[in-house]
N, CA, C and O of each residue as an XYZ file, in Angstrom:
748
protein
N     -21.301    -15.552    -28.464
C     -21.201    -15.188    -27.065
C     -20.884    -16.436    -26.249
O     -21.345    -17.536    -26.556
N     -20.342    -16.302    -25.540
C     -19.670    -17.408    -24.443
C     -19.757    -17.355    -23.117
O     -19.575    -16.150    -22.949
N     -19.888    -17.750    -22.190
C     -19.892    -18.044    -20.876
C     -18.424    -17.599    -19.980
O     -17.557    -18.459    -20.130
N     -18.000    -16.455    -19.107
C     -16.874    -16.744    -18.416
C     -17.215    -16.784    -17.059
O     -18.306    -16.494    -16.569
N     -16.112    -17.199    -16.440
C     -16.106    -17.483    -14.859
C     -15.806    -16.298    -14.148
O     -14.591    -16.453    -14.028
N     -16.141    -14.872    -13.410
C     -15.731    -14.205    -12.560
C     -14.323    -13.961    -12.582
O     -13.699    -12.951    -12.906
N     -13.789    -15.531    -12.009
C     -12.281    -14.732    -12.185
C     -11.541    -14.761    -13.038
O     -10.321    -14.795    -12.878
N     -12.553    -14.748    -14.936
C     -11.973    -14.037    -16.020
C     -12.182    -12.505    -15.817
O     -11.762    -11.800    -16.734
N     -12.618    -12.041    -15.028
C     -12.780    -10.622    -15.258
C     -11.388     -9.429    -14.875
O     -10.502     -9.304    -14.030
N     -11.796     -8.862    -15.857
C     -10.606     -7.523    -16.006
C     -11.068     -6.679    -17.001
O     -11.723     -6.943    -18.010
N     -10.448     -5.162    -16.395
C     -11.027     -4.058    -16.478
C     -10.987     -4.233    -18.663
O     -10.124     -4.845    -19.293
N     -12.063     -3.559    -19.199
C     -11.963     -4.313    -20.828
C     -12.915     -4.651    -21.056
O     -13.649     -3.870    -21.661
N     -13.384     -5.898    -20.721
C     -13.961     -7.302    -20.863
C     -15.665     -6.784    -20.969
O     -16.112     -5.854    -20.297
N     -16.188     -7.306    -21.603
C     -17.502     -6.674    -22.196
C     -18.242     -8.238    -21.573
O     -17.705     -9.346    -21.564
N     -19.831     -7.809    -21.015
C     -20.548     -8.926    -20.459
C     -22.106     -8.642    -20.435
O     -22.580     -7.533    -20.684
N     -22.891     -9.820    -20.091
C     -23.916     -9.236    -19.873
C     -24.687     -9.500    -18.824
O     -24.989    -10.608    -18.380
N     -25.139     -7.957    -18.263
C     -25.783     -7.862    -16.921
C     -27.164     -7.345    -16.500
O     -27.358     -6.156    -16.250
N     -28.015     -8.191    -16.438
C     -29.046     -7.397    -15.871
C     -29.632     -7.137    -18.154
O     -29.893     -6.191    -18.898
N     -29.530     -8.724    -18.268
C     -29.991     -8.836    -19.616
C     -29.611     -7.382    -20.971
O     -30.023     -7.367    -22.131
N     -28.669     -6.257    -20.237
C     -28.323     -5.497    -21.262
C     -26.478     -5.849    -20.828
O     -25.929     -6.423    -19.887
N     -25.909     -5.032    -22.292
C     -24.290     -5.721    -22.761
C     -23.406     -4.420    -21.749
O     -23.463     -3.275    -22.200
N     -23.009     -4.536    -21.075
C     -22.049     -4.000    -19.772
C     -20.330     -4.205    -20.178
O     -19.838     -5.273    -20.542
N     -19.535     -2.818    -20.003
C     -18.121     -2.949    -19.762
C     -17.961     -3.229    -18.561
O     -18.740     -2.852    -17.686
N     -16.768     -4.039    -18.318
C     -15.974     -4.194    -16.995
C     -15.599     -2.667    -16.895
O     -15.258     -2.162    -17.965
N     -15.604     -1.874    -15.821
C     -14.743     -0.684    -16.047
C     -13.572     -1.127    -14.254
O     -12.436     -0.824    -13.890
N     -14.070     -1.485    -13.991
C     -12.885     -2.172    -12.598
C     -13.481     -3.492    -11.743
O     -14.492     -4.164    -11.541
N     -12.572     -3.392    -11.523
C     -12.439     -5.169    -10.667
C     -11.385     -5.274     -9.723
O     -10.232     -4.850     -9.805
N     -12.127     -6.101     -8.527
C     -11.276     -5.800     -7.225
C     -11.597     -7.222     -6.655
O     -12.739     -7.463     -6.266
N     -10.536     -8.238     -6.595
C     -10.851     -9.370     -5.905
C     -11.103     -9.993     -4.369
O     -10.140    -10.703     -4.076
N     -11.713     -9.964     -3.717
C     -12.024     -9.995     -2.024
C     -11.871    -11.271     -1.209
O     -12.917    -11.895     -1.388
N     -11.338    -11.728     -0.672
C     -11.197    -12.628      0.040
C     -10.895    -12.842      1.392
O      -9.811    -13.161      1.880
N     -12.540    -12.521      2.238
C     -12.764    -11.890      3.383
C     -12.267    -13.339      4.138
O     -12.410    -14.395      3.521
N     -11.599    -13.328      5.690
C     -11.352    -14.153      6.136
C     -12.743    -15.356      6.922
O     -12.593    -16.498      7.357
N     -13.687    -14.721      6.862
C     -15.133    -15.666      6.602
C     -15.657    -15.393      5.667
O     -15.644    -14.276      5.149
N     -16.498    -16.838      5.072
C     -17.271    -16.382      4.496
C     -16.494    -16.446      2.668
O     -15.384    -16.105      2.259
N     -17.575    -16.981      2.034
C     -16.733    -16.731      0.298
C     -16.400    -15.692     -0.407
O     -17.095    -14.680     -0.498
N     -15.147    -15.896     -1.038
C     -14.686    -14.653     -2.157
C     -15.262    -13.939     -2.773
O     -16.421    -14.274     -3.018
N     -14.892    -12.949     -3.192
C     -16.499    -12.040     -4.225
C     -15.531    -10.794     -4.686
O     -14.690    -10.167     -4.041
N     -16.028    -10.659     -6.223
C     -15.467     -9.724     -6.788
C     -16.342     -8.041     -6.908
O     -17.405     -7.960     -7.524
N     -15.835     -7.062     -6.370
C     -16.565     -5.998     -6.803
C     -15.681     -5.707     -8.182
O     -14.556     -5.886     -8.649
N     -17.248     -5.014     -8.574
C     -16.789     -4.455    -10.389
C     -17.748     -3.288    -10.200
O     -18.729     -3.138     -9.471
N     -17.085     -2.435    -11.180
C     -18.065     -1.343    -11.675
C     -18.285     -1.808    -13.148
O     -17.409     -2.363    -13.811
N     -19.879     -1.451    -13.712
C     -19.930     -2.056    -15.007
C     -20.258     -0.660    -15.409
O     -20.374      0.246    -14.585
N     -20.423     -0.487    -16.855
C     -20.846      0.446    -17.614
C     -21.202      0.361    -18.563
O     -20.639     -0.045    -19.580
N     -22.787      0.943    -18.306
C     -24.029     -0.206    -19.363
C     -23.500      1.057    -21.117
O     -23.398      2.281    -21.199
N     -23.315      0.001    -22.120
C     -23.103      0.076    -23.407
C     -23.968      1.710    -24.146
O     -23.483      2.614    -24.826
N     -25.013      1.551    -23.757
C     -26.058      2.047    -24.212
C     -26.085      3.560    -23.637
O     -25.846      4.587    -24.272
N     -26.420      3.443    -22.343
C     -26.435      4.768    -21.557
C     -24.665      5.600    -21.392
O     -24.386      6.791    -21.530
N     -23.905      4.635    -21.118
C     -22.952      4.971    -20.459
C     -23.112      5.610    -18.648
O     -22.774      6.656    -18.095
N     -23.646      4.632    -18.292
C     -24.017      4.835    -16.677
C     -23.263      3.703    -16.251
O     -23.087      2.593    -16.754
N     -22.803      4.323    -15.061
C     -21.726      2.942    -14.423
C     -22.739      2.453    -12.836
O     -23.569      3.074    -12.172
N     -22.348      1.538    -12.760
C     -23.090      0.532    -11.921
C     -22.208     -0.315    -10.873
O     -21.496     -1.203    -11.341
N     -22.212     -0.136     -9.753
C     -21.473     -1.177     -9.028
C     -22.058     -2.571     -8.750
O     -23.222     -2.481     -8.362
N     -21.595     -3.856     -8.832
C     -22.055     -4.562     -8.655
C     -21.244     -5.738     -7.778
O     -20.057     -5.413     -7.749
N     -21.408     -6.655     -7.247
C     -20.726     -7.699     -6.387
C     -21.123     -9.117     -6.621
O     -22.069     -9.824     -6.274
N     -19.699     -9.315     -7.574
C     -20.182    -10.841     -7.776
C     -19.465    -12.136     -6.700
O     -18.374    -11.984     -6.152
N     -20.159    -13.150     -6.579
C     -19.523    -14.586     -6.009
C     -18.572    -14.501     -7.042
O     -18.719    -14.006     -8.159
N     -17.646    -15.003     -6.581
C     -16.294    -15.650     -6.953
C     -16.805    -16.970     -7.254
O     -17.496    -17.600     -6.453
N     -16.390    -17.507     -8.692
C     -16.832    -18.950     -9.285
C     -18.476    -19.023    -10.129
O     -19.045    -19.918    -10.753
N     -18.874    -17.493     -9.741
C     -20.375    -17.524    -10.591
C     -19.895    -17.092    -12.369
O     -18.826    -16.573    -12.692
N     -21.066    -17.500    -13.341
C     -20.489    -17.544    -14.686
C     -21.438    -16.315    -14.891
O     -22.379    -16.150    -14.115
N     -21.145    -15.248    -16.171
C     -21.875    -14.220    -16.815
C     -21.440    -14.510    -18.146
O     -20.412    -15.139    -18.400
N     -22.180    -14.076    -18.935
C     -22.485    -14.500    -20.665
C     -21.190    -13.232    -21.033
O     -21.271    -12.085    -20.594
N     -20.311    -13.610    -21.705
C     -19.422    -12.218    -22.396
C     -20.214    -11.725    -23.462
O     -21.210    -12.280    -23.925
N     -19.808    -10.852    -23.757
C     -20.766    -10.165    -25.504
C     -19.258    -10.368    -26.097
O     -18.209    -10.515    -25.469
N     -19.454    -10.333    -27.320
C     -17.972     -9.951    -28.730
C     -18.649     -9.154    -28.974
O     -19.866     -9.161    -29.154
N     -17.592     -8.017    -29.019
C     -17.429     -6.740    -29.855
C     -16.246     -6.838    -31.000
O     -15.100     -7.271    -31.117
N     -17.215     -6.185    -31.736
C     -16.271     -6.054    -32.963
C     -14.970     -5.005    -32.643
O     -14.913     -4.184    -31.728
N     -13.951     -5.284    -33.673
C     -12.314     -4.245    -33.026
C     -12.199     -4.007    -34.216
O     -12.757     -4.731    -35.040
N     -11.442     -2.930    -34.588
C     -11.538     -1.994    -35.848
C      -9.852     -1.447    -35.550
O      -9.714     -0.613    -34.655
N      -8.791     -1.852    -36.189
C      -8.043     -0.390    -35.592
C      -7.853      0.684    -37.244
O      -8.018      0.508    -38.451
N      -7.339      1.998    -36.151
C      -7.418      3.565    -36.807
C      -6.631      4.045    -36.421
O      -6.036      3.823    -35.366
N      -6.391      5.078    -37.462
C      -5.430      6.315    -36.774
C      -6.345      7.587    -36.455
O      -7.280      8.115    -37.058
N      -5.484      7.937    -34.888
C      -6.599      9.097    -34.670
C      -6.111     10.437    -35.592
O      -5.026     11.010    -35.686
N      -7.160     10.613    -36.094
C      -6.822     12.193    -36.855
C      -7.399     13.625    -36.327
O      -6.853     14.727    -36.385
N      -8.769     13.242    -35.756
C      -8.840     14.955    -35.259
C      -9.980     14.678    -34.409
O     -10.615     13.629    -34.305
N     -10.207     16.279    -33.557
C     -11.780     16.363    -32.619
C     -11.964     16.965    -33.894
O     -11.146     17.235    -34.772
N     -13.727     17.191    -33.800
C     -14.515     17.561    -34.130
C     -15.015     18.412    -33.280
O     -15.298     19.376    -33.992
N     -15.268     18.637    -32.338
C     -15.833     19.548    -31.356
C     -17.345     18.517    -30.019
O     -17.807     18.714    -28.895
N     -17.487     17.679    -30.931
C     -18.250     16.621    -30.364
C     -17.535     14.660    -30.151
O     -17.788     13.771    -29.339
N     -16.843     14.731    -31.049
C     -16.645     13.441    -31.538
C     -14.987     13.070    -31.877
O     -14.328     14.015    -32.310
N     -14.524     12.203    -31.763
C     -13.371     12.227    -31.836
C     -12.815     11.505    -33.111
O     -12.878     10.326    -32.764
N     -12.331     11.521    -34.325
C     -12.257     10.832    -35.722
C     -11.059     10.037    -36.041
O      -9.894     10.417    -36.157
N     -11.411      9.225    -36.123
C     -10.069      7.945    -36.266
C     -10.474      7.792    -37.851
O     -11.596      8.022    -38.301
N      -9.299      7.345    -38.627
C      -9.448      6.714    -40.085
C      -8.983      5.167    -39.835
O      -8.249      4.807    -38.915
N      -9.462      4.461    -40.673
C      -8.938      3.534    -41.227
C      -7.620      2.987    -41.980
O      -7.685      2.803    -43.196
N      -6.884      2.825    -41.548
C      -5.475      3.281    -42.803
C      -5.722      2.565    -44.100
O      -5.542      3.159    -45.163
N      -6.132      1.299    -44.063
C      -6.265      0.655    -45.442
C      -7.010      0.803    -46.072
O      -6.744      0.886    -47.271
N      -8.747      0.952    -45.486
C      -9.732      1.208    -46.206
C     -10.129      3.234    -45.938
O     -11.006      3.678    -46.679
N      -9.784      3.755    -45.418
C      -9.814      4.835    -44.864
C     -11.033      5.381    -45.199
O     -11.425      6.251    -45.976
N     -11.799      4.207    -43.945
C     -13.237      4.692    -43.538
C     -12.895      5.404    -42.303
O     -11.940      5.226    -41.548
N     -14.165      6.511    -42.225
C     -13.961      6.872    -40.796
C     -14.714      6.453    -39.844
O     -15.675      5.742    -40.135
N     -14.445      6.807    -38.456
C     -15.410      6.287    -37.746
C     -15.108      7.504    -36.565
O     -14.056      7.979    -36.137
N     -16.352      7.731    -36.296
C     -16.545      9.095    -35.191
C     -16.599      8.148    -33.377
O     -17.542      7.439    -33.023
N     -15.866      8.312    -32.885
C     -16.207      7.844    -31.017
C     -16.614      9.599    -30.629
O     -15.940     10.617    -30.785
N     -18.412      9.336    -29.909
C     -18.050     10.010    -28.820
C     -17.514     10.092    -28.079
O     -17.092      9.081    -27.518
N     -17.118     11.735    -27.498
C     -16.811     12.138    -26.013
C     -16.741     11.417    -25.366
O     -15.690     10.891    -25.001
N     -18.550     10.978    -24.774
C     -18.648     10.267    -23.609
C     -17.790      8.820    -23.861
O     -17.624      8.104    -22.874
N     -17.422      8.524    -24.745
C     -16.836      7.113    -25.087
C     -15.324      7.475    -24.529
O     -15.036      7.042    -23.413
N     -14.211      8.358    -25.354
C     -13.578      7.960    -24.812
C     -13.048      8.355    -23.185
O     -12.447      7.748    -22.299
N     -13.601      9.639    -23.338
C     -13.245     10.061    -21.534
C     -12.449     10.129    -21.269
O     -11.608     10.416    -22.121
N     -12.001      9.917    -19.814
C     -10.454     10.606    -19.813
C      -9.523     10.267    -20.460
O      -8.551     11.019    -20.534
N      -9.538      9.100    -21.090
C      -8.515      8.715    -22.338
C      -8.112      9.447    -23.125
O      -7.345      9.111    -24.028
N      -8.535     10.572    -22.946
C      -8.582     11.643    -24.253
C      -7.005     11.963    -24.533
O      -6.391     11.927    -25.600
N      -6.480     12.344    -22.996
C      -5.303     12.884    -23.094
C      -4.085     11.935    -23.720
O      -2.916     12.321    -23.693
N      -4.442     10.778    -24.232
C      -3.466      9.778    -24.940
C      -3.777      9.867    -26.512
O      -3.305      9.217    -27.444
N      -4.716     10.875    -26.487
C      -5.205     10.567    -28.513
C      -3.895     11.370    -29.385
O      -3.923     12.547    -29.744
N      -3.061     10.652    -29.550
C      -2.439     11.189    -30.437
C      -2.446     11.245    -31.685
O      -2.296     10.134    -32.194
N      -2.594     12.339    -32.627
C      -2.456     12.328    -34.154
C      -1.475     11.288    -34.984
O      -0.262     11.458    -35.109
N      -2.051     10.437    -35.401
C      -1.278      9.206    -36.603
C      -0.751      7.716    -35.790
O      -0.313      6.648    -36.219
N      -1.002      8.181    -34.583
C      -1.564      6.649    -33.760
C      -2.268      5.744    -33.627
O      -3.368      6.137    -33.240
N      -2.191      4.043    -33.820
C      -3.022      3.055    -33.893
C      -3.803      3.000    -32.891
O      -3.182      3.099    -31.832
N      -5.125      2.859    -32.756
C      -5.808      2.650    -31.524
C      -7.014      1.435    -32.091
O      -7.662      1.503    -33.136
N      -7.062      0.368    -31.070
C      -8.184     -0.360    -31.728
C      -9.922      0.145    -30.659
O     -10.269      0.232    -29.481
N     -10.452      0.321    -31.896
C     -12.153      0.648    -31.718
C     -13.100     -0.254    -31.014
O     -12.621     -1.228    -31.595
N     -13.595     -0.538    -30.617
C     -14.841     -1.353    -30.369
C     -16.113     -1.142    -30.387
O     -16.739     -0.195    -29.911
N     -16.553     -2.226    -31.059
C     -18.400     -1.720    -31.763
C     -19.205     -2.508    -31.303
O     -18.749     -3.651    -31.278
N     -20.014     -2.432    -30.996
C     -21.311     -3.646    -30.428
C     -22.462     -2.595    -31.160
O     -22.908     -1.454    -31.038
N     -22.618     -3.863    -32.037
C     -23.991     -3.441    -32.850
C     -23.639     -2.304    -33.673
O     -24.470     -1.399    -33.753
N     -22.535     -2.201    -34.303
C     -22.125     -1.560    -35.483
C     -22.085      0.187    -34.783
O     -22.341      1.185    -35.457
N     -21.795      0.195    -33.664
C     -22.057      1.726    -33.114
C     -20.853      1.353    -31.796
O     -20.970      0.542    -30.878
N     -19.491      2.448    -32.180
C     -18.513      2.211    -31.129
C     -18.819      2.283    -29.459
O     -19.645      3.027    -28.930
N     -17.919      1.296    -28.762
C     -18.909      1.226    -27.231
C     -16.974      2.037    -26.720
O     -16.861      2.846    -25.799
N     -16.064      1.670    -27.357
C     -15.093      1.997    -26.116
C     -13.365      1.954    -27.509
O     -13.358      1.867    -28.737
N     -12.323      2.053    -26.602
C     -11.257      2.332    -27.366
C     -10.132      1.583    -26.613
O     -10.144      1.701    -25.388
N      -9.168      0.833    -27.172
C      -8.034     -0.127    -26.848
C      -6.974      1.327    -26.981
O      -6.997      2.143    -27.903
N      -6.240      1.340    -25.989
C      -4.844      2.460    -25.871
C      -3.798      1.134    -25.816
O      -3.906      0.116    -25.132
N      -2.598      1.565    -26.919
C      -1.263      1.016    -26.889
C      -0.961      1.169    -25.306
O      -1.180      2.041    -24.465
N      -0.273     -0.266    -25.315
C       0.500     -0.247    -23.482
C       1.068      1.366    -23.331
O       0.527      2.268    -22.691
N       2.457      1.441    -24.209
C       2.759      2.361    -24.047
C       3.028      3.637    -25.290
O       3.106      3.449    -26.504
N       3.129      4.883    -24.591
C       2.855      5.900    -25.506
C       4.092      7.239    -25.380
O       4.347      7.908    -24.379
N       4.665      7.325    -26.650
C       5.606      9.048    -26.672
C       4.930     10.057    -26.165
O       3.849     10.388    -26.653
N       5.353     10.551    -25.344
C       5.309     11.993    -25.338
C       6.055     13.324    -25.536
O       7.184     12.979    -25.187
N       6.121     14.214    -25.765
C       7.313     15.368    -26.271
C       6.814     16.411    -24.256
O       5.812     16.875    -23.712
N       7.781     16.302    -24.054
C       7.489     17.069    -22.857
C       7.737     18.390    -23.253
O       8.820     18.779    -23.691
N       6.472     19.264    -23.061
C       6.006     21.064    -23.281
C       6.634     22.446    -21.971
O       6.895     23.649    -21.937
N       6.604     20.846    -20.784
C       6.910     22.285    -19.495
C       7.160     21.198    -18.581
O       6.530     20.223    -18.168
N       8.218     21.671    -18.423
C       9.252     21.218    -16.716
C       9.709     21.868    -15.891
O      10.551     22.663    -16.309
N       9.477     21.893    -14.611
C      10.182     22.710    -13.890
C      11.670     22.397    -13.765
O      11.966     21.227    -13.525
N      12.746     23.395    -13.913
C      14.300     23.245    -13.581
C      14.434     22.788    -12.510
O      13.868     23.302    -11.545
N      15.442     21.389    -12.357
C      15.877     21.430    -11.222
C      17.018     21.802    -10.313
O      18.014     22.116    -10.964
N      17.151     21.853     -9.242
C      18.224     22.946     -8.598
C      19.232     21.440     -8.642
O      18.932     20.253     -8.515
N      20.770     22.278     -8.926
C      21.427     20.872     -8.976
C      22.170     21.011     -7.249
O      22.486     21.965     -6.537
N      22.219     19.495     -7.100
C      22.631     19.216     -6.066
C      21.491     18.270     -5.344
O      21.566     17.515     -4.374
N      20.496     18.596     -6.146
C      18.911     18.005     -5.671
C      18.781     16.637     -6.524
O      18.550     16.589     -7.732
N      19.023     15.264     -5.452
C      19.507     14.462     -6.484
C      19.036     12.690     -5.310
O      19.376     11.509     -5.252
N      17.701     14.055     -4.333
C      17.413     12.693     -3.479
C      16.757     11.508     -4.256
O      16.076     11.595     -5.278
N      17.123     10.315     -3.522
C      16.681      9.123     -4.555
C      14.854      9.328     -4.626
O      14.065      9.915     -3.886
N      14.703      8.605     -5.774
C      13.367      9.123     -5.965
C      12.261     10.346     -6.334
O      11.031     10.413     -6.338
N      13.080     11.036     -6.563
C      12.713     12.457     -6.518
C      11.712     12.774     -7.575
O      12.041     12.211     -8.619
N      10.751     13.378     -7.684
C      10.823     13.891     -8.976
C       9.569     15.445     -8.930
O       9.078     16.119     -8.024
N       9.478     15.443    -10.485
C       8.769     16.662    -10.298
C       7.799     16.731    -11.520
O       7.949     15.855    -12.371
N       6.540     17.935    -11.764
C       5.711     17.335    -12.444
C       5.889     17.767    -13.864
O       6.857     18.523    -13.790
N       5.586     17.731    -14.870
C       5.884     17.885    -16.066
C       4.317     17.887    -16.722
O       3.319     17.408    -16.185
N       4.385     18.513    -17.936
C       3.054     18.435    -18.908
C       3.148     18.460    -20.340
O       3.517     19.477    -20.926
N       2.834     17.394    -20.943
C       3.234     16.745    -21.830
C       2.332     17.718    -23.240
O       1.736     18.778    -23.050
N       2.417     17.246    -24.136
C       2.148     17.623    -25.628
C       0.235     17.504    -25.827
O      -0.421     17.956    -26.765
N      -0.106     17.006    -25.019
C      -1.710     16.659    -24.989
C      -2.270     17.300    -23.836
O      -3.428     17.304    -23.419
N      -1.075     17.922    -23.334
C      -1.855     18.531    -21.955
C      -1.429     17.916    -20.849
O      -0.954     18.656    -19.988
N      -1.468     16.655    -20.608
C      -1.610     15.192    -19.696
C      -0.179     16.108    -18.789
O       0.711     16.819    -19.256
N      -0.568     15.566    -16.914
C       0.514     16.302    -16.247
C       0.962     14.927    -15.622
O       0.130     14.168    -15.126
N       2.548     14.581    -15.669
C       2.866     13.530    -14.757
C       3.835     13.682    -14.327
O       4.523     14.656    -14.633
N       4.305     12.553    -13.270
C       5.674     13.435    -12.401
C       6.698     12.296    -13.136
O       6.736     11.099    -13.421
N       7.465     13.489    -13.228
C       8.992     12.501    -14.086
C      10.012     12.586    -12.817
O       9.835     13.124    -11.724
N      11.176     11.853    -13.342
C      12.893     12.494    -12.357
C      13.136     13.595    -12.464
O      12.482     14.288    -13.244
N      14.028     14.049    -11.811
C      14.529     15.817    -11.823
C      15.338     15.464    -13.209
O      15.266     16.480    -13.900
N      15.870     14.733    -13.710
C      17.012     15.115    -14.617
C      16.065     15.229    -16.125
O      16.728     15.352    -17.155
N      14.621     15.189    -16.241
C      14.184     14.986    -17.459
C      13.721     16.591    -17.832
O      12.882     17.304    -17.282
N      14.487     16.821    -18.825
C      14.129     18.437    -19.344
C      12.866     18.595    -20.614
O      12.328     17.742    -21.319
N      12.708     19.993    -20.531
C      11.474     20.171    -21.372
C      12.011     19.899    -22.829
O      13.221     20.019    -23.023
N      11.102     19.507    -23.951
C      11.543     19.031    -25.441
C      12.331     17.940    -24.707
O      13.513     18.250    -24.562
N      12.016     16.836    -24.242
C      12.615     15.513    -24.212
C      11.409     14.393    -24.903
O      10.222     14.625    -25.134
N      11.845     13.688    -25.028
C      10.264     12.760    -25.082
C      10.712     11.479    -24.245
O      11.860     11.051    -24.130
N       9.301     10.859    -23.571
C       9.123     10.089    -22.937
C       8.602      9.214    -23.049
O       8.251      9.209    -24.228
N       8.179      8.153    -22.475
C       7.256      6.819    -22.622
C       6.597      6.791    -21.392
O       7.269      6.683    -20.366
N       5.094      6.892    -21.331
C       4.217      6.975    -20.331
C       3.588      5.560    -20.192
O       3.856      5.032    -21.271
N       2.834      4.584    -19.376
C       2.231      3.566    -19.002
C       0.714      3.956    -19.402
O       0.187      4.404    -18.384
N      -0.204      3.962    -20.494
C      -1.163      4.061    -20.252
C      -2.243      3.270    -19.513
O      -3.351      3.801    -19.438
N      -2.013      1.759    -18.814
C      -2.867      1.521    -18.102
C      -2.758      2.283    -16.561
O      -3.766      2.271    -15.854
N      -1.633      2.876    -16.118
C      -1.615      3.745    -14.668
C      -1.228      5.314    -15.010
O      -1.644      6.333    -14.457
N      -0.381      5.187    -16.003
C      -0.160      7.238    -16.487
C       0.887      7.720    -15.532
O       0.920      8.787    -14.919
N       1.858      6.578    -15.525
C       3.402      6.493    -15.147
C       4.560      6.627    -16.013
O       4.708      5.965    -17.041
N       5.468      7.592    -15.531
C       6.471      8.010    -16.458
C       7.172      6.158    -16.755
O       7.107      5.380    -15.804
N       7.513      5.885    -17.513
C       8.174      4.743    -17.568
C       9.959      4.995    -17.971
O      10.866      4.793    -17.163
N      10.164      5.513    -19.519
C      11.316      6.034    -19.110
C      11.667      7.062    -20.545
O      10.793      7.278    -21.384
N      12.925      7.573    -20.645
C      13.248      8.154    -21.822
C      13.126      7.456    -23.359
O      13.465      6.282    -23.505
N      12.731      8.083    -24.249
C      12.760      7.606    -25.419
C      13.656      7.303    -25.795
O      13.722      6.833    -26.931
């Protein structure tokens, strides 16, 4: 475990607060025109999965935790749990629900995702930058309709709804941003 400075923090980053091991789940940097800088974060204690707002000085240090990283391919729900394999050793490893959360809608079947464990029991899940999708349902667009910017919403193969351009039709596949869940562009 190591020591970082505040403004190592980003959303990820595992720490410890209030003597138990805390995710970063957001971070917002402040720099009020009096008065010193200060970061709000929401943390989210390991254990419970309860999120916590907190407000740190800008330049104060917190202890990081290491978590162990595992990557898997996701293979299936369970009805509780979500099951990734191992490809080389093809151990499994179950993430709860509450773990991955709305992430859900990026679990694709035979996709790398790296795990994270603190204390041999998964705390959270690494999503590839970016991710395929097979688009299921688009609305047609009327041609002639071709204002800049335009677009309309679409719902992808996992469910997940995002707004594409008018010109992207259903059975296309796409590339989505999973840190914002922005169309990025055609496959």
């Amino acid at each position: 475990m190591g020591v970082i400075s505040t403004s190592q923090f980003k959303k990820g980053i595992y720490i410890i607060f209030q003597e138990i091991p805390h995710m970063v789940v957001e971070t917002a940097f402040t720099s009020p025109g009096k008065g010193s800088a200060f970061y709000k974060t929401k943390l989210k204690n390991l254990y419970t999965g309860k999120i916590v707002d907190y407000t740190y000085k800008s330049g104060e240090k917190v202890e990081e935790v290491m978590v162990e990283t595992h990557e898997a391919e996701y293979s299936y729900f369970d009805g509780s749990n979500y099951v990734f394999i191992e490809p080389r050793s093809f151990e499994q490893y179950t993430v709860p629900v509450e773990i991955v959360g709305d992430d859900k809608v990026y679990l694709k079947e035979g996709l790398l995702y790296r795990i994270k464990f603190y204390e041999e029991n998964p705390v959270g899940i690494s999503l590839p930058k970016t991710i395929a999708f097979k688009i299921v349902e688009a609305e047609n667009s009327v041609k002639g309709d071709t204002a800049t910017n335009a677009s309309k919403q679409a719902v992808l193969d996992t469910g997940m709804k995002v707004q594409v351009p008018l010109f992207i039709k259903t059975g296309e596949e796409i590339l989505v941003n999973t840190e914002t869940g922005a169309y990025l562009s055609r496959k």
